[in-house]
C-alpha positions as CSV (number, residue, x, y, z in Angstrom):
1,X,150.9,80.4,74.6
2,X,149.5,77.3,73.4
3,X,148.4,78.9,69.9
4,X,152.2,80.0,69.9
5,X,153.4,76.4,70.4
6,X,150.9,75.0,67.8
7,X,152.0,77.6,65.2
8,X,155.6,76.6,66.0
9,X,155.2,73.1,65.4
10,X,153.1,74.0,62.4
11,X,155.5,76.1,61.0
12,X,158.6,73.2,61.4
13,X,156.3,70.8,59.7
14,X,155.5,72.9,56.7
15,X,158.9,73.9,56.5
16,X,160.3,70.3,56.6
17,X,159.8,69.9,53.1
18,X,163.2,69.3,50.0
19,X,162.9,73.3,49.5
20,X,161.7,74.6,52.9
21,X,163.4,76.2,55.1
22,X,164.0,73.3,58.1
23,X,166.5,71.9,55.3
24,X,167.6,75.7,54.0
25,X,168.9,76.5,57.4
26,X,170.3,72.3,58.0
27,X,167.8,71.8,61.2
28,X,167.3,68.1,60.9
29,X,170.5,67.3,62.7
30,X,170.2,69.8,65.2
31,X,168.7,68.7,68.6
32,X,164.7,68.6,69.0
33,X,165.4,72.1,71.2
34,X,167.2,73.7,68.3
35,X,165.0,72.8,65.9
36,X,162.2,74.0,68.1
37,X,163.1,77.2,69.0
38,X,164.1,77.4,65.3
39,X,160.9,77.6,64.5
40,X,159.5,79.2,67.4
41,X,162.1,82.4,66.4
42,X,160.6,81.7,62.5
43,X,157.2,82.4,64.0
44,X,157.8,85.5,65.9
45,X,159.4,86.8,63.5
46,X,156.3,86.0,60.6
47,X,153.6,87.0,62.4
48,X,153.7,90.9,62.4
49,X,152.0,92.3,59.5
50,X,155.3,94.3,58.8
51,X,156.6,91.3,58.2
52,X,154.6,90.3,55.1
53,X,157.5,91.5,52.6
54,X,159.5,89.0,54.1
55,X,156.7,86.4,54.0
56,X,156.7,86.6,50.0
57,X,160.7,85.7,49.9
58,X,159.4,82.4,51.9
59,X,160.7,79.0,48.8
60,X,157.3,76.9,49.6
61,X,153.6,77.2,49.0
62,X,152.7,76.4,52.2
63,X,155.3,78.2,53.8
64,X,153.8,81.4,52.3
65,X,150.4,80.3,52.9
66,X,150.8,79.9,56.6
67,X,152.6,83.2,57.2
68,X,149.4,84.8,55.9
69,X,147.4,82.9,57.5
70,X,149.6,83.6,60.5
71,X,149.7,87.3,59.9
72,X,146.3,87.6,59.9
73,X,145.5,85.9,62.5
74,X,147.8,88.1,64.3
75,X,146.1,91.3,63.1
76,X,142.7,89.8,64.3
77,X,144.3,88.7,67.8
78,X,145.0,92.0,68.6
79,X,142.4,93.9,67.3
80,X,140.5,91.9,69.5
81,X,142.8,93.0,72.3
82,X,142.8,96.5,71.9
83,X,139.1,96.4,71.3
84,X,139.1,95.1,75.1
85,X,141.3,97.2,76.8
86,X,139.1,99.7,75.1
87,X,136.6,98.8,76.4
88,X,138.0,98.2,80.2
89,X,139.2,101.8,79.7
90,X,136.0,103.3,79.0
91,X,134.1,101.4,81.6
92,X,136.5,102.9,84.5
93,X,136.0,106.2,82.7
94,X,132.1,105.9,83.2
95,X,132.3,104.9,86.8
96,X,134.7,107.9,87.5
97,X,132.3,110.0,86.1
98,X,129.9,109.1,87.6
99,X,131.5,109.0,91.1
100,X,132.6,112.5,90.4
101,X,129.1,113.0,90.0
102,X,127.7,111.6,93.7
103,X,130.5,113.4,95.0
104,X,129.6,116.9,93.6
105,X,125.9,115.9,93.9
């Protein structure tokens, strides 16, 4: 949750730029909760890495940048994740095994 908030306020202050896209979408008058979840919906939506067409239609440099950055991080976040559960899974499988095996011994 926190590397979620921190992203989100990265991505509004990237964006917050002449071309970006806190002033495409007219954000700096909004309240401080619109703007934020603004931006927290901009970076849900960016950080799949089916997203990464839509990442390239992005007007700034470091808008694009940070949806890389952010897509990739993404893709190493949960491969991390599934390489746990994997993990957890396979452990119980072991000890099942070899329960099944004192039983049947």
């Amino acid at each position: 949750m926190y590397g979620l908030h921190l992203l989100t306020c990265i991505w509004y202050w990237v964006g917050n730029v002449p071309d970006g896209w806190v002033q495409e979408q007219e954000l700096s008058a909004q309240s401080l909760s619109s703007m934020y979840f603004a931006s927290l919906t901009l970076t849900l939506s960016r950080l799949p890495a089916s997203s990464m067409k839509w990442n390239m239609t992005l007007q700034t440099d470091g808008e694009r940048t940070l949806a890389i950055v952010a897509t990739f991080m993404a893709l190493a976040t949960s491969s991390v994740c599934i390489s746990k559960v994997t993990n957890v899974m396979s452990r119980w499988q072991s000890m099942r095994e070899k329960r099944r095996q004192i039983v049947e011994s």
